[in-house]
C-alpha positions in Angstrom: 122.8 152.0 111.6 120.8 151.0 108.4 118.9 147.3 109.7 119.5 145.5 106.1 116.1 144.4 104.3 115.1 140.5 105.2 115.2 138.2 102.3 112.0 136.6 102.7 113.3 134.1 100.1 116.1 132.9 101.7 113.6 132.4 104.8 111.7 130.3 103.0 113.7 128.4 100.8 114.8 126.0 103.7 110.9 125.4 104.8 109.7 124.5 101.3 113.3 122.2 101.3 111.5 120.8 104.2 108.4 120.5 102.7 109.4 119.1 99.1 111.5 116.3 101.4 108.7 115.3 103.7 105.9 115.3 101.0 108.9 113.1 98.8 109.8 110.8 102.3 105.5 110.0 102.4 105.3 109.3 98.6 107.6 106.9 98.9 106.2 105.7 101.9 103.1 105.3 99.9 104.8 103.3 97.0 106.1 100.9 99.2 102.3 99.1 99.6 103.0 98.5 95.6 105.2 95.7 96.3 103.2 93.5 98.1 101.5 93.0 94.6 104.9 93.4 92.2 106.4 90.7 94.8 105.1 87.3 94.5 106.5 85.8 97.1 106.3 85.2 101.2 105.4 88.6 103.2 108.1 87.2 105.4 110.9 87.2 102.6 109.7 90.6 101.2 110.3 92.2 104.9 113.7 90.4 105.5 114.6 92.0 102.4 113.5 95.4 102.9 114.5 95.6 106.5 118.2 94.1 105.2 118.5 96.0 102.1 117.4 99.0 104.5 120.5 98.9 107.2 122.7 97.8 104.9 122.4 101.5 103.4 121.7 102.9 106.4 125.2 101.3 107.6 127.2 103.6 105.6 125.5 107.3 106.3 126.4 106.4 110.2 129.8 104.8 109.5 130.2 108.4 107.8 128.7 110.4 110.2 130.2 108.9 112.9 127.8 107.8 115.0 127.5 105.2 117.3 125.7 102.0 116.0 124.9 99.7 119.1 124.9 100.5 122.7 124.8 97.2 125.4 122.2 99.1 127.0 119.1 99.4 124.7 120.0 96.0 122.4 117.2 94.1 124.2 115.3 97.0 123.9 115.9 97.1 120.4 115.7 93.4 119.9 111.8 93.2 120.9 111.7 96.3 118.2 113.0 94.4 115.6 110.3 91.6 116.6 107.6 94.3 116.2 108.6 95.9 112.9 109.0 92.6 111.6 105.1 91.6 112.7 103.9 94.9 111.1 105.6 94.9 108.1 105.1 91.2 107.4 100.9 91.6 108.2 101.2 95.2 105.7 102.2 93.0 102.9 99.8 90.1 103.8 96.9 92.4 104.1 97.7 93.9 100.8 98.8 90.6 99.2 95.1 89.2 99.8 92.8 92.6 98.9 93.9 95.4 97.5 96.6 98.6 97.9 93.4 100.8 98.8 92.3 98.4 101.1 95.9 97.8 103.2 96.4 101.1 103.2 93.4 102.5 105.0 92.4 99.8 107.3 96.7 100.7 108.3 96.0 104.3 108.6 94.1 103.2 112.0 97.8 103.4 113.6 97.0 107.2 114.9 93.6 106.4 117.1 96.1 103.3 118.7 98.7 105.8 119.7 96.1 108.1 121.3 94.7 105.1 123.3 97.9 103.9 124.2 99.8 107.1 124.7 97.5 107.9 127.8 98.2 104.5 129.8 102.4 104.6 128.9 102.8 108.1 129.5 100.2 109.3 132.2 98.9 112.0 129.8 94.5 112.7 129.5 92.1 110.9 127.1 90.1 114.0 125.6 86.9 113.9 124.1 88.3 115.0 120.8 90.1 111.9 120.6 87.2 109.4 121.0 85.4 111.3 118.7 88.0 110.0 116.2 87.7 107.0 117.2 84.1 106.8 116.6 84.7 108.0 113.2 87.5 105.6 112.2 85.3 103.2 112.9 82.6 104.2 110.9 85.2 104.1 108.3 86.4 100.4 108.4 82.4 99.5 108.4 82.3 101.2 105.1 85.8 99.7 104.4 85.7 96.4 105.0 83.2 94.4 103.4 81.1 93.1 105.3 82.8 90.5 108.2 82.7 87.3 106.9 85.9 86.1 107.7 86.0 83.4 105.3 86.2 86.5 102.5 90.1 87.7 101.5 88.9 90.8 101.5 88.2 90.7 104.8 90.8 88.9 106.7 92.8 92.0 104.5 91.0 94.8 106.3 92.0 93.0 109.6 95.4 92.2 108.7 95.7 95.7 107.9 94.3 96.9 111.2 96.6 94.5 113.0 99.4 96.1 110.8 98.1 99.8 112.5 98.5 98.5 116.0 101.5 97.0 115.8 103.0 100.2 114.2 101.3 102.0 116.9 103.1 100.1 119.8 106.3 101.0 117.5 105.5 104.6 117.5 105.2 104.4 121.0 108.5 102.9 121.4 110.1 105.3 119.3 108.7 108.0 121.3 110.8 107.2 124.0 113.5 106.3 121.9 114.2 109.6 119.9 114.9 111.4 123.8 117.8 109.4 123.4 119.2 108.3 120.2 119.6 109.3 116.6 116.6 108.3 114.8 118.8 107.0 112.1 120.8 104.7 114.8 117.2 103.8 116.0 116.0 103.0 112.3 119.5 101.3 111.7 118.4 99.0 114.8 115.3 98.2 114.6 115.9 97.2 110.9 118.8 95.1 111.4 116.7 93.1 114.5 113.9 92.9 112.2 115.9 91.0 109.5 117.6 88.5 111.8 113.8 87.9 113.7 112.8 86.7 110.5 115.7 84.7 109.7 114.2 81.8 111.9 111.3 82.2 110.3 112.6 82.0 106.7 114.4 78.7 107.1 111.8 76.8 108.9 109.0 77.4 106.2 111.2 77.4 103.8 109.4 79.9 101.1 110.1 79.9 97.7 113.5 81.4 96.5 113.1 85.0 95.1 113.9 85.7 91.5 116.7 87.9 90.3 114.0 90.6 89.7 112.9 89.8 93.1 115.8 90.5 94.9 116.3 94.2 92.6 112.8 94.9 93.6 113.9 94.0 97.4 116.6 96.6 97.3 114.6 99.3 95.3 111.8 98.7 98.5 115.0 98.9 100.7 117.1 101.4 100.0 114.4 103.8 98.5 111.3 103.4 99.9 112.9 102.7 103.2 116.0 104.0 103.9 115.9 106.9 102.0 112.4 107.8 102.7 113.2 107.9 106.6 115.9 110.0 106.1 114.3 112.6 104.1 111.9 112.4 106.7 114.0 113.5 109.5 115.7 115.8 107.7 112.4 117.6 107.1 112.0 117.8 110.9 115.1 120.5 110.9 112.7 123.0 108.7 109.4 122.2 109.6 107.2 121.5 112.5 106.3 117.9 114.0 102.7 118.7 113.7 103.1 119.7 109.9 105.0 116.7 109.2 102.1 114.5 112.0 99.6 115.7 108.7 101.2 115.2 106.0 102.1 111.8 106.7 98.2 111.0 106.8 98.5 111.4 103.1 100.4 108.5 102.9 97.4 106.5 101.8 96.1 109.2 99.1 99.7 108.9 97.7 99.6 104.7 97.6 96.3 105.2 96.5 96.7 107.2 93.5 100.1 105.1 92.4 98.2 102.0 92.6 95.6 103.7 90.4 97.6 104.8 87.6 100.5 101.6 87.7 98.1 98.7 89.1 95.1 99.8 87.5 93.1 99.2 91.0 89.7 101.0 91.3 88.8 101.2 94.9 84.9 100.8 95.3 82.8 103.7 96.8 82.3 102.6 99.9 85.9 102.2 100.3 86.6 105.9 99.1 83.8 107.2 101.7 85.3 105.0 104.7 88.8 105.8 103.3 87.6 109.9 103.6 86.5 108.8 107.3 89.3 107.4 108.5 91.8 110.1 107.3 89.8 112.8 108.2 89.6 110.8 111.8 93.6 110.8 111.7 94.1 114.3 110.7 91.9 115.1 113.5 94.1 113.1 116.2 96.9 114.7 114.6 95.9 118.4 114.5 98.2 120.7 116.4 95.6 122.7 117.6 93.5 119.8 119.1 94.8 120.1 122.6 94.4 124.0 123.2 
């Protein structure tokens, strides 16, 4: 029997699929740290609307799909995840509202070394060497980051903000970890969204920020629907062709991608120190990240 030849391009059509989606899914990612300077207006308004203009479009790819939306059992579950995503988000865009995109963005970038710290104690696993390694390196990064630690400086309460914003996302990560042995990651996303926008709700009316704009609200939904829901579901569909560990790395270069928009639409010129800490701390996540790290 003649064994037909392989098409090695059909083989790797899917795989670069993957790759073009997951490398989209981060850049996007990375333009969403733009909008805490086009936005004006209260972090807390700008994550109600991105985590409301999120689920609503999320609402219809389940409703299509036919999946599930609530179960009784994980809503308080899901509830204190909303809480969480709304703290991170809502310190993201403070961080970036008070420095700079570059500045947000790295000092975020931390989120990795958190998960590796926290990852032991929640799931019994072993604290290598390799990883406080990284940790030593990240941070000899936010020293070259942050300027200096006078509180009193924007600047400054920016870099912390920011690294507030990695550990809160780290506790997320964590959270999704054990949720994705479960549920869809789009009915987790869908969740977590949804709680995050009525958390803020409270929020909202009792300081009583200043009313968006018209071009507020579009930018809202652009955040939304683009950079959020779209972007995490080109990101899971990039899981089907390519592995976790592939997809672990290329999200590091969510920063480089923020970086570079900021550059070119923003005109923001990120200091030397902060490009040398920056190369620190993402050379520190690629490392905690790495799939070959644990052989």
């Amino acid at each position: 029997m003649t064994v037909p030849p392989i098409d090695r391009h059909s083989v790797r059509a899917p795989r670069t699929g993957g790759l073009f989606a997951i490398h989209l899914a981060v850049l996007l990612f990375g333009f969403s740290g733009l909008f805490g300077k086009f936005l004006m207006i209260s972090p807390f308004l700008i994550v109600f609307g991105r985590t409301f203009f999120a689920a609503a479009a999320l609402l219809p790819v389940l409703l299509v799909s036919k999946q599930r939306l609530f179960h009784r059992e994980d809503l308080l579950f899901y509830m204190l995840q909303g809480i969480l995503l709304a703290v991170h988000w809502s310190s993201f865009f403070y961080a970036i509202q008070i420095s700079t995109v570059a500045l947000g963005l790295l000092t975020f970038s931390t989120f990795p070394l958190f998960v590796t710290f926290m990852e032991p104690f929640f799931f019994k696993e072993k604290l290598l060497l390799w990883d406080i390694a990284s940790a030593v390196i990240v941070f000899a990064g936010l020293v070259l980051v942050i300027p200096g630690f006078d509180f009193s400086k924007a600047p400054v309460q920016g870099g912390f903000w920011g690294v507030f914003s990695g550990m809160t996302f780290a506790m997320l990560a964590i959270a999704n970890r054990k949720n994705v042995t479960r549920r869809s990651p789009l009915v987790v996303a869908f969740n977590q969204n949804s709680f995050a926008a009525a958390a803020l709700l409270p929020a909202i009316v009792c300081l009583a920020p200043a009313r968006p704009e018209a071009v507020d609200i579009l930018l809202l939904a652009v955040l939304g629907v683009f950079c959020t829901a779209l972007a995490h579901t080109l990101f899971i569909k990039s899981l089907v062709h390519i592995k976790a560990q592939t997809a672990g790395i290329i999200t590091a270069l969510e920063p480089l991608y923020g970086i570079a928009l900021a550059f070119f639409i923003l005109n923001e010129h990120p200091a030397l120190h902060t490009a040398a800490g920056g190369v620190l701390i993402l050379t520190a996540t690629a490392m905690t990240m790495w799939p070959w790290k644990r052989s």
